[in-house]
C-alpha positions in Angstrom: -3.0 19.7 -4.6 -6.4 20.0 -3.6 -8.3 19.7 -0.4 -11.2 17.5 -0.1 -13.9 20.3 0.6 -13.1 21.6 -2.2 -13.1 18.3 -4.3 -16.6 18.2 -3.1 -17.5 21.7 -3.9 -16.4 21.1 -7.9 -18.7 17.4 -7.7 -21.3 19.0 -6.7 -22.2 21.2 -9.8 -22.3 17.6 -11.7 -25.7 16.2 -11.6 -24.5 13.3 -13.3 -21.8 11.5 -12.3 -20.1 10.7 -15.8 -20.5 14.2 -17.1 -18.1 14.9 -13.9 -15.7 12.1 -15.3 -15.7 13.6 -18.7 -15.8 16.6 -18.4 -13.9 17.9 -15.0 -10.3 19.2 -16.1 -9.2 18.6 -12.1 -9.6 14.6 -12.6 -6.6 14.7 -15.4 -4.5 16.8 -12.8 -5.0 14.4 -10.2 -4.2 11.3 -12.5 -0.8 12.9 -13.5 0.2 13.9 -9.6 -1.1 9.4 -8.6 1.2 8.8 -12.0 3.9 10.6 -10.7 3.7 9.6 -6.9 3.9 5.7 -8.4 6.5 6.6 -10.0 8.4 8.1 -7.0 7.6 4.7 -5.3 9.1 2.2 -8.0 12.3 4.1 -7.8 12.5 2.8 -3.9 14.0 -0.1 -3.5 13.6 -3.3 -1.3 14.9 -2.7 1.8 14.1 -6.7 2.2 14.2 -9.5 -0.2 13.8 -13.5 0.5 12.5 -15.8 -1.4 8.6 -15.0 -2.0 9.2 -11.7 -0.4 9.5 -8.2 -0.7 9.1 -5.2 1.9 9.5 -1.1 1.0 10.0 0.9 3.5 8.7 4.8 2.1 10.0 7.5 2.8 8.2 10.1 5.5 6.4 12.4 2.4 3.0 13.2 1.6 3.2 11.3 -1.6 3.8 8.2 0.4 0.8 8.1 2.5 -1.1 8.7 -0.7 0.6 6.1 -3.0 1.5 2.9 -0.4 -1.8 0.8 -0.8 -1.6 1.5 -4.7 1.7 0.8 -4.7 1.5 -2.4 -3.0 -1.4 -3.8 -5.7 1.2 -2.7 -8.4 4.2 -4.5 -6.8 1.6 -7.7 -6.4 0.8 -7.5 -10.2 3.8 -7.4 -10.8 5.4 -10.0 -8.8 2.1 -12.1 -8.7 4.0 -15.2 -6.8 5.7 -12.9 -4.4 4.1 -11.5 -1.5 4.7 -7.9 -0.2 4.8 -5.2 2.2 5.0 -1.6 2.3 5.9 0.5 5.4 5.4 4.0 5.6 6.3 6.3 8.9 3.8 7.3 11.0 3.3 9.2 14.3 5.9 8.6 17.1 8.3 6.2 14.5 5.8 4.1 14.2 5.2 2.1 10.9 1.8 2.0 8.6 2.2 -1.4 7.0 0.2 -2.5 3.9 0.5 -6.4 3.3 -0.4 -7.8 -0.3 0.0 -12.1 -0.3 1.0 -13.3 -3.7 -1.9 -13.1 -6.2 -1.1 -16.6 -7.3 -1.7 -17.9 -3.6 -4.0 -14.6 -1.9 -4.3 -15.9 1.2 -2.9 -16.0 4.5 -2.4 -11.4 5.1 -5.1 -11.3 7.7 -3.6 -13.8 9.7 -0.5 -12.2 9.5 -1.5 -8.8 10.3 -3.5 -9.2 13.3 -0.4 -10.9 15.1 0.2 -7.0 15.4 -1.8 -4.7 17.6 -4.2 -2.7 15.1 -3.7 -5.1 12.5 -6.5 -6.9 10.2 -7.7 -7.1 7.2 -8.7 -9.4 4.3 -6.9 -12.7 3.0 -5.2 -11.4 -0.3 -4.5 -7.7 1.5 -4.3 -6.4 4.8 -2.6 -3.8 6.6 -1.2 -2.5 10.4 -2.0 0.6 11.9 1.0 1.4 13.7 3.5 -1.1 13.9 6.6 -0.6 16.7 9.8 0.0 15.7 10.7 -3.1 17.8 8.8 -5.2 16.5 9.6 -4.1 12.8 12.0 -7.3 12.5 9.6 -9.8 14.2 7.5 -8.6 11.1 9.3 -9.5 8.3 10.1 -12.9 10.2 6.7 -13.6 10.7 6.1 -12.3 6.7 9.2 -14.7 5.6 7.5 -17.6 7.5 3.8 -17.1 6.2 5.4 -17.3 2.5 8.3 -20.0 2.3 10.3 -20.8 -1.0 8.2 -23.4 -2.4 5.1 -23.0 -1.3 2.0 -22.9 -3.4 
């Protein structure tokens, strides 16, 4: 759509930072290609479902790398007593993983994450940087456990 550089080279000419809100046409273009990338994700389904839980896994697209961590917030709003997870492929099979815990409870996706290599994050939202294929199914164990049926 449009590369950072040159993103940077239209918000320059704006000495004011509102006049570049109001009046740059490329802002609208951008808003309809977010629009239609959340779009593309609601029309995924779960490719898990339990209880308080949800995970996506993305397909391997450039509008999937740009759209999983807003995705996730709009799955958590929502489904604000369900926590969830979105995957997305990475290098070598590997899996980007963004972790939302239910907004009625948002706790508890720190912990989760960094029981993964390159995992962290805050306690309503965290993520993994490269999650193994083989250890894709200790995951959603370990997501199941952290948010049981019936827990506040």
């Amino acid at each position: 759509m449009i590369r950072p550089a040159d993103l940077y080279a239209i918000m320059r000419r704006y000495h004011d930072p509102l006049r570049f809100v109001a009046d740059e046409p490329i802002l609208g273009k951008l808003r309809q290609r977010a629009n239609a990338d959340l779009e593309a994700a609601a029309a995924v389904e779960p490719a898990f479902a339990r209880g308080r839980v949800e995970v996506y896994r993305l397909p391997d697209a450039p509008w999937s790398r740009r759209v999983a961590s807003s995705f996730a917030n709009a799955l958590a709003n929502r489904a604000p007593e369900r926590a969830h997870a979105v995957l997305v492929p990475v290098r070598q099979g590997d899996w980007w993983v963004s972790v939302r815990a239910p907004l009625a409870a948002p706790r508890g996706a720190d912990r989760l994450c960094r029981q993964f290599p390159h995992g962290g994050g805050r306690a309503a939202a965290a993520g993994i940087n490269g999650l193994a294929p083989a250890r894709l199914s200790e995951f959603i164990d370990a997501l199941a456990a952290a948010y049981p049926e019936g827990a506040p």
